[in-house]
Every structure is written in C-alpha cells, then in structure tokens.
N, C-alpha and C positions, 0 to 999 in steps of 0.2 A: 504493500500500500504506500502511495506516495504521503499521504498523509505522516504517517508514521516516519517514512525516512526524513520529512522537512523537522518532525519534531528532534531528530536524531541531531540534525543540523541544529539546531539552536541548542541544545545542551554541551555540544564543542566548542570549546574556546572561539574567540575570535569572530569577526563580524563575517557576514552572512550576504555578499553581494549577489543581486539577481537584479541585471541589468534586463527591461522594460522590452515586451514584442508586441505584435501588430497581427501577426497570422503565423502562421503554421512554418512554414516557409526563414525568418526571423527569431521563431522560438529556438530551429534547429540550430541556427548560427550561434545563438548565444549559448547551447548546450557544446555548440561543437568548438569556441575559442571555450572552452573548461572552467565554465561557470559554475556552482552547483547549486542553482535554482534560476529560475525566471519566471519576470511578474508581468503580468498579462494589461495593459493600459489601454484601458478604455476609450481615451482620449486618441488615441493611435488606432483600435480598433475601430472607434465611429469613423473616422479617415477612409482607413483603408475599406470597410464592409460598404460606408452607406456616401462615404469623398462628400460629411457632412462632419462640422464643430461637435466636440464633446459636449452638451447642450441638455441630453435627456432623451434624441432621438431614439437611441438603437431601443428596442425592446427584451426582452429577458429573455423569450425565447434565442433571436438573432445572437445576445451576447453567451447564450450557454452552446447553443451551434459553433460559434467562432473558439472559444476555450475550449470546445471536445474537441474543436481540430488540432486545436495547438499542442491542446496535452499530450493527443496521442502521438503525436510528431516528435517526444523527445521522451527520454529515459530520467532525467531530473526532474524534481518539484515543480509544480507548477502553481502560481498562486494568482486563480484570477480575483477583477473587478466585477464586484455584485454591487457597483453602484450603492443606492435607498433601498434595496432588495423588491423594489419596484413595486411599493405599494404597503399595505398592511401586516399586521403578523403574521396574518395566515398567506398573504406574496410571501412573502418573505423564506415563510417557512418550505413552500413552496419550489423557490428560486437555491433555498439550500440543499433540496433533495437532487434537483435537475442539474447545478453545478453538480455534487458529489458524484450523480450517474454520468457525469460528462470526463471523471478521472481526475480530475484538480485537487490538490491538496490540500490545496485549502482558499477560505474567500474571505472577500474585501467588503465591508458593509457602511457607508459612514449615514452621518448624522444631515444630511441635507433636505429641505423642501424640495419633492419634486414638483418641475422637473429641475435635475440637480445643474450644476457647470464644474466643469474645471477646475481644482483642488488652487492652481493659481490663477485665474481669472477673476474677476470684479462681479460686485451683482450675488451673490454667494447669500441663501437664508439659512437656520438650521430650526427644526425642528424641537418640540422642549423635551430634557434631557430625559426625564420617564417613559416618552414612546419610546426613545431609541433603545432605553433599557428594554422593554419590554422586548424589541426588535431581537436583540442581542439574547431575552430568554428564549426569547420562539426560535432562533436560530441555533442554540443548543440543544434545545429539545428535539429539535427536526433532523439533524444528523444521523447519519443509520451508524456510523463510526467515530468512537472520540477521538483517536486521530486525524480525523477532517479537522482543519484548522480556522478557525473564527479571529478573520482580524476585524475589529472595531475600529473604525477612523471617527474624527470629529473635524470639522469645518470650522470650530467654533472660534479658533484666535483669529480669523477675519473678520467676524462678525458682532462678535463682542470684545473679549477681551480675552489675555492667556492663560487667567485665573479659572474663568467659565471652561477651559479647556480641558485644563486639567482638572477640574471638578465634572467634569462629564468623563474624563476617561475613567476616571476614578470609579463611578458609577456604571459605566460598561465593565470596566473588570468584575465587578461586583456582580454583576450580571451573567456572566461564564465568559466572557472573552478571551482569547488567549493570547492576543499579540493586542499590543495598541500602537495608533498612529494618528499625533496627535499632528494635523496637517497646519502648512506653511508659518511657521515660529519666522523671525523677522530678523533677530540675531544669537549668535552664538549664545548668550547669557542667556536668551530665552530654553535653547538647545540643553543648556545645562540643566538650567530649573526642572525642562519636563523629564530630566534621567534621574534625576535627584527625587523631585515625587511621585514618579510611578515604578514599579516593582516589576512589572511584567517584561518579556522581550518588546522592544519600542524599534518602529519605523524610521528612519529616516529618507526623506524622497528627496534626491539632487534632481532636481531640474534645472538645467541651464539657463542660467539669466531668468533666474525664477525669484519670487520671494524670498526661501532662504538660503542661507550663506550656503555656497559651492565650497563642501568641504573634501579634504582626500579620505579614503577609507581608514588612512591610521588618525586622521583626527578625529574620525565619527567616532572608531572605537575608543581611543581614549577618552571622550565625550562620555560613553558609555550605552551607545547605541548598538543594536543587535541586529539590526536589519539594511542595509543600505537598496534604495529600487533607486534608479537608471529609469524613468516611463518612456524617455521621449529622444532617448539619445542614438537608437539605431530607427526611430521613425525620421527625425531630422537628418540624419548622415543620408539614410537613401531617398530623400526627399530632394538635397541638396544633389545628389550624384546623376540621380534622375535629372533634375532640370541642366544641368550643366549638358550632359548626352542630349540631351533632345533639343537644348539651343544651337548647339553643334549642326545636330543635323536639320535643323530649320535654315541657318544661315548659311553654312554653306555647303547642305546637299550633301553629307554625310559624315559618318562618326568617326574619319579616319582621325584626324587631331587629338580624338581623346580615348584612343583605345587603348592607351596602359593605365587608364581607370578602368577599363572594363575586363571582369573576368572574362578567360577563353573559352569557348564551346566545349574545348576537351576538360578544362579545368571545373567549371560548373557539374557538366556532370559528372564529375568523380564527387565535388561536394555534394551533389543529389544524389548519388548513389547507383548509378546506373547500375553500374558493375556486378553491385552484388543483385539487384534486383534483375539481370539477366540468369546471376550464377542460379540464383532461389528459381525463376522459371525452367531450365535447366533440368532442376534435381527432378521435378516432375516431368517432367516431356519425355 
C-alpha cells in the first residue's frame, strides 16, 4: 500500500521532497530523476485537463480520473489535491473513498469556500473552522485504510491572520489529520512559529515567486519542516520549453534552432519505455 510506505517516509529522518505533476506523463519524471514521492497540483492539473485557472472548475470526479492516472504511472507515493472535498461531509467522504480506489496515498483537503483559488492567488474565503473539522472527521471515518493519509491544509493566514491559522490546524489535528499545511506564511519567523506550535508532520509549498520565502531543503529542515511540495515547478519548466519550440517554429518555419532542448525520438522512448513494453509483448506472442 502506498499509503503505508508514504507513512514509512515521514518516520525517517530528514525532509521529504515531492516535487508537484500535472499528468501521468510528469508524475513518471519526477519518480524517474529519484524523488521519493510526488504531489499531484491541482492548479497544474486544471491547466493541463480543462487549459483553464485553478478556480474550482475541475470537478471530483475529473480530478480523481486525472490522480488514478498519475498514481498508476509511478511506483512512489503519490499525494493528491482533494481540493474543499467538493462539497459537504458526506462529498467529502465520498471524494475520500474514490481518491483511495484511484491508489493515492494519501489526500489534500483545505479549508476554502467553494469554489476554492489558488493557495497563492488573491480573493481566497475560508470556511468556519468547525465544518472543516467536521470535514476532516468525515474524512477519517471514510477511509477503508489508516494508512491512506489525510493532509488538512488551511487558507486561513491570507484571510485573516496566522494566529487563526494555527488555531485551525490545531483543531484539524484534533480532528484525525495526519499531516498539516498550514498554507502561504509570509516570512520565515512566520515558518518558525507554525513548527514550533504544531506537533504533527507540516507542509511546506515552495512556489516560485510565490508568497512564501523560497527556501532550500536544508533550510526547511532545519526550520523543522517535514514535507517540502515543488506544485508548479515542472508545470512552469515545460510551459516555458513549450512556448520557446513552438515560437521557433512559428517564426521561422521550424524547430531546427532549438533542438538541443529537445529530447531525441530515440531518447524519449527509452524514457517511455518502449523497450520493455515491446520485450513484455514479446513474452506473450
């Protein structure tokens, strides 16, 4: 069970990097530069599924579709975004069975008004801190396995302040959470505060040029952070690489200029696999 081995991963020393995928495709990359886990961003998935803002668009079914492909695409943890859990306790509960059958190790729940935005975007409401508890019981009860992992996020130091913050996580642990993430703190001293009063494995999301500080992984850990997510750094890399090949070949009629950005034909498929999925048809034939 992936569940189980993500929990195996957060009782070993040292921080826990799982840099952020989009599809199936992206999950493998970061399984395959030896990552050992990846966190499934939503904000990346509404892009790539629906080439629409992280907003509230995608729907549960859409986002538990997109994280069964991902998961099964890779051998490591996978932790997706369950968004608001898309509704009431009983979505909710709902939305933790259909992730769990989609093989994820564990899911992402925060505290927003749907429909939710962007962990760093403007405009951001939360919900009062009792539904979400509530949210966060119904979503332990709904697990078919206690190793399926329940991460609790809060919105609430955008909204209010980081005191509300941490007095909301505080109350989702209480609640059976098992990670918290207490989303976008504004400076490092905020960083500290929320390791100093919360007890549980805690999140921390580098977003590039995002609200909070861009720190390296030995500052998070000394920080005393447990988790490092990456959401948006291999959506922006092949965003940028994309548009750079494709101005290429709009201006001047083709990609010859920028073919040592581009994997080779032969090289791609050895990263997809051809080979072995010729050898595996092969054994049968």
């Amino acid at each position: 069970m992936k569940g189980k081995e993500f929990r195996e991963l957060l009782k070993k020393p040292g921080l826990v990097r799982a840099p952020g995928a989009f599809d199936a495709w992206s999950a493998r990359l970061v399984e395959m530069a030896g990552f050992p886990a990846v966190y499934m961003t939503g904000y990346g998935a509404s892009a790539s599924v629906l080439g629409k803002p992280d907003i509230g668009l995608m729907t549960m079914s859409e986002m538990a579709t997109q994280a069964g492909n991902m998961a099964s695409a890779v051998d490591i943890p996978f932790i997706a975004d369950g968004d608001t859990g898309y509704g009431g306790v009983l979505n909710v509960m709902r939305t933790v069975r259909e992730f769990e059958k989609a093989g994820v190790a564990g899911l992402q729940l925060e505290d927003q008004v749907f429909p939710k935005r962007c962990g760093h975007m403007e405009g951001k409401q939360v919900i009062p801190k009792e539904e979400m508890a509530a949210k966060i019981r119904a979503a332990v009860y709904a697990r078919k396995s206690d190793d399926f992992v329940i991460v609790a996020r809060t919105d609430a130091r955008a909204v209010t302040n980081l005191k509300d913050a941490i007095a909301r996580a505080h109350a989702y642990a209480e609640a059976g959470a098992d990670v918290l993430f207490v989303e976008a703190p504004q400076m490092v001293a905020e960083m500290e505060e929320i390791v100093r009063e919360l007890k549980l494995p805690l999140i921390a999301n580098m977003v590039e040029k995002g609200k909070t500080p861009f720190l390296t992984a030995d500052e998070l850990e000394r920080i005393g952070y447990k988790i490092a997510i990456y959401p948006v750094s291999t959506l922006y890399a092949a965003t940028r690489g994309m548009m750079k090949a494709l101005k290429q070949l709009q201006e001047k009629g083709s990609t010859q200029a920028c073919l040592d950005d581009l994997v080779s034909f032969e090289e791609f498929n050895n990263l997809v696999g051809v080979g072995e999925m010729r050898a595996l048809e092969k054994k049968f034939s």
